[in-house]
C-alpha positions in Angstrom: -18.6 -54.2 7.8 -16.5 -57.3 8.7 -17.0 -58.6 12.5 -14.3 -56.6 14.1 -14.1 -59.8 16.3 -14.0 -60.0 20.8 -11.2 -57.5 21.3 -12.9 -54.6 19.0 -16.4 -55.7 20.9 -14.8 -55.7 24.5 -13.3 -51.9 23.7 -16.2 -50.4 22.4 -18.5 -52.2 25.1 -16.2 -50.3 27.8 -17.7 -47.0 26.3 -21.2 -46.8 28.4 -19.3 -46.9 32.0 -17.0 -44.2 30.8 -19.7 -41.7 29.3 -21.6 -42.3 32.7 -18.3 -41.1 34.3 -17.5 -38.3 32.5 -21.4 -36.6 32.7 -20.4 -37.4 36.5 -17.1 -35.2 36.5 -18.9 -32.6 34.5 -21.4 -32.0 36.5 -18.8 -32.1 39.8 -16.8 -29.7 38.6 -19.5 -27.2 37.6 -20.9 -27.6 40.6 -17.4 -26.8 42.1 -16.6 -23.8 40.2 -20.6 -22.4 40.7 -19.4 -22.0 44.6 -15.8 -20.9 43.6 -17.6 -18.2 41.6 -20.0 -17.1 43.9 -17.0 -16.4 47.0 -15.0 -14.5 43.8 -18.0 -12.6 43.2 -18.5 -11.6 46.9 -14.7 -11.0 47.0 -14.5 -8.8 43.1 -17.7 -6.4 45.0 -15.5 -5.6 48.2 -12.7 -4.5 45.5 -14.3 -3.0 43.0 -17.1 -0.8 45.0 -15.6 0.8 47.5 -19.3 2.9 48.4 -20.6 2.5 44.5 -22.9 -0.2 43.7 -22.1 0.4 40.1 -18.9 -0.6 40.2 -19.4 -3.6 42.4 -22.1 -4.7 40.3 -19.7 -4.0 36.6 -17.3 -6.4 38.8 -19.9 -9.4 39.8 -20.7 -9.2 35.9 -17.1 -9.5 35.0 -16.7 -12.3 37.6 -19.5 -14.4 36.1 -18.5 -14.2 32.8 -14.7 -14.9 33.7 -16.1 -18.3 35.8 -18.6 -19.2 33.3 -16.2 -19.2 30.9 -13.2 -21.0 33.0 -15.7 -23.2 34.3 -17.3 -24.1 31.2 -13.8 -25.0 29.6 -12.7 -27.0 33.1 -15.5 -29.0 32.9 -15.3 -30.3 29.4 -11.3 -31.1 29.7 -11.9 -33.0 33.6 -15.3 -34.7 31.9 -13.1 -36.5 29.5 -9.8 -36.7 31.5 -11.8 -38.4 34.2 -13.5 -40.8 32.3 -10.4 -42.0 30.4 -8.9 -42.1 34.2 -10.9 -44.7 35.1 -11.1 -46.6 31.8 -7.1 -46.6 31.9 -7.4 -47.0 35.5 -9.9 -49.5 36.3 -10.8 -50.9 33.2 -8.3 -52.4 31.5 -8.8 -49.6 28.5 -5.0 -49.3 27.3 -4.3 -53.2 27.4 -7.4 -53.4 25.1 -7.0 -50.5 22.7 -3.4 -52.3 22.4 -4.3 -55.6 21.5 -6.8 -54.3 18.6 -4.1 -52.0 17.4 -1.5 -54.9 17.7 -3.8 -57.5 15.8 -4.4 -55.0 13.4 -0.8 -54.3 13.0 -0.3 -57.9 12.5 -2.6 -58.6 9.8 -4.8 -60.6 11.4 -8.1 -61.2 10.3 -10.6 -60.7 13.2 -13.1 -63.2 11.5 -10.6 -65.6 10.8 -10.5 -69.0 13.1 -7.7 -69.5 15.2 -5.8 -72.1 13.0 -5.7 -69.8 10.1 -3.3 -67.3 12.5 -0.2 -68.9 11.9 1.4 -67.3 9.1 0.5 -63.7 10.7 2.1 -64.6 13.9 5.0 -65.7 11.9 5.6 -62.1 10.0 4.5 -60.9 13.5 7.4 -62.0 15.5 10.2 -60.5 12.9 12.3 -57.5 13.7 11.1 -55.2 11.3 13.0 -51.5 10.1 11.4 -48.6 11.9 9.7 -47.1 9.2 7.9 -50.5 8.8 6.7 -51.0 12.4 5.6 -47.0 11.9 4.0 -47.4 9.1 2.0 -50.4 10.8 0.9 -48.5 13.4 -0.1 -45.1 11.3 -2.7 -47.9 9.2 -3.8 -49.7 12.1 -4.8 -46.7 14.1 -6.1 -45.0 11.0 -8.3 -48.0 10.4 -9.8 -47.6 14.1 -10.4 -44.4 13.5 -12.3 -45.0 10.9 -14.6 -47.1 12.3 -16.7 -44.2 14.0 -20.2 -45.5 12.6 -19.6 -48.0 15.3 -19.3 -45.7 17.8 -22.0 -43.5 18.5 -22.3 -40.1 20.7 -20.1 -37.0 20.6 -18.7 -38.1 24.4 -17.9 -41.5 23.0 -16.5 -40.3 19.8 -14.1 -38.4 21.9 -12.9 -40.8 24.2 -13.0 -43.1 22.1 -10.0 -41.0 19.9 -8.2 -39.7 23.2 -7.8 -43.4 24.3 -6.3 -44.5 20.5 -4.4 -41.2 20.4 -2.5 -42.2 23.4 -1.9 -45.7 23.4 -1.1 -45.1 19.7 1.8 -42.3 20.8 3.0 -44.3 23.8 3.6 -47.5 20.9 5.6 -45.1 18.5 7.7 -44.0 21.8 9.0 -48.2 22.1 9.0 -48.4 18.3 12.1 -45.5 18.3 13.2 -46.5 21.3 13.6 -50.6 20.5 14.9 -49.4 17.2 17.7 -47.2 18.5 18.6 -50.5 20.6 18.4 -53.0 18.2 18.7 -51.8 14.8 15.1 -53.0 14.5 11.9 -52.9 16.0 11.2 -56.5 17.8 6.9 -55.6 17.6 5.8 -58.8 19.6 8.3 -57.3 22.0 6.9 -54.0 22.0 3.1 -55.1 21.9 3.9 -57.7 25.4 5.5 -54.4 26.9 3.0 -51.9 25.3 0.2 -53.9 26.4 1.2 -54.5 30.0 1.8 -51.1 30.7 0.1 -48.9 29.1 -2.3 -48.4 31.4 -0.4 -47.9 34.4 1.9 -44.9 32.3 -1.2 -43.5 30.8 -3.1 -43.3 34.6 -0.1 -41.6 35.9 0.1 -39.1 32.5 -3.8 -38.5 33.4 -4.0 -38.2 36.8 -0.6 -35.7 36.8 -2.1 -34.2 33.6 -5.8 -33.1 35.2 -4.4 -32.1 38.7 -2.3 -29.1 36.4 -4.8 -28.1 34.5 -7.3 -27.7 37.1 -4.9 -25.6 38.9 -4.0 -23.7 36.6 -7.4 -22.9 35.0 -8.9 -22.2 38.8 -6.0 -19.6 39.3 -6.3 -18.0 35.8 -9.6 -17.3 36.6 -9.0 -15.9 40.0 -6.3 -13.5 38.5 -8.7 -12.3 35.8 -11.6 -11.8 38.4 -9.4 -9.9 40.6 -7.4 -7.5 37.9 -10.9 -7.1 36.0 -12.4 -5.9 39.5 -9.4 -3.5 40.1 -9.5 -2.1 36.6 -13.4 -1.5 37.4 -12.5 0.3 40.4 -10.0 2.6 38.3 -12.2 2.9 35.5 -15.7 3.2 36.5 -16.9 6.7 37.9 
């Protein structure tokens, strides 16, 4: 393979920090949901026995399995949402996904000495039809994609894709919406706006994104505990 040149090396070097972050949130969060499981567990016995340890034992089960599941699932999606938190939010990881998507989009070779650029910035700078710019951007980020053998490590691999996916969809979003301006999409536009923001939209998605599901997945599994305990306590002799 080519030298993918600085900006490639820079993203992929940003990839230890994060894994180290998301094993970090794992292990918070099933740590968090261990204690969360033992109160529901205390709390599904006083329903579901009411003077037989059978039932109150069917409905610690039933709480376990509910939390290990819930917890299990919570722990994967706040693993890789916090990681790509702080690489959006601390390390510059939008800004640089964009600029390799950008340079790619632009046709410019990686290897290639700074002199040779010119004609690339050239083509660069032109408002180009929508389809174009689109079509740019489905290559270039299929083309990153594809360069997994440099990226090693199922955590890695992961956010590796999650931080491409969404720089990738927050570019398409100013493609359409330059276009529906302009007639055109202006890329060097887009890529100076893309690039300077990107992180600060995606932090925000993240942050508002995690803080929903967390809720949400806490309180499904105190509403399964709970009915599976009063269904014990119908159904159990």
């Amino acid at each position: 393979m080519a030298d993918l040149g600085p900006a490639f090396e820079a993203l992929l070097d940003l990839l230890g920090p994060l894994v180290g972050r998301a094993l970090r949130a794992f292990a918070g969060t099933v740590v968090g949901m261990c204690v969360l499981s033992v109160v529901a567990c205390i709390v599904s016995f006083e329903l579901a026995a009411q003077g037989s340890v059978l039932r109150g034992v069917a409905s610690v089960a039933a709480s376990l399995v509910v939390f290990g599941i819930a917890g299990g699932l919570l722990a994967v999606k706040r693993a890789l949402g916090s990681a790509l938190l702080h690489g959006f939010a601390r390390l510059s990881l939008g800004a640089k996904t964009s600029r390799v998507l950008f340079e790619r989009m632009a046709g410019v070779d990686f290897a290639g000495a700074h002199g040779d650029r010119g004609p690339s910035a050239v083509r660069f700078a032109e408002r180009v039809p929508l389809a174009e710019a689109e079509a740019r951007l489905v290559a270039a980020t299929d083309w990153l994609l594809r360069t997994d053998e440099r990226t090693t490590g199922f955590i890695r691999k992961r956010l590796r894709r999650a931080a491409i996916d969404r720089v990738a969809t927050l570019t398409l979003a100013r493609f359409r919406s330059d276009a529906s301006q302009h007639g055109g999409v202006d890329i060097a536009r887009v890529r100076d706006q893309v690039t300077t923001q990107v992180d600060a939209v995606v932090t925000k998605s993240i942050s508002g994104g995690l803080l929903k599901v967390t809720l949400a997945i806490v309180a499904a599994a105190w509403v399964a505990s709970i009915a599976a305990s009063l269904l014990i306590r119908r159904v159990v002799p």
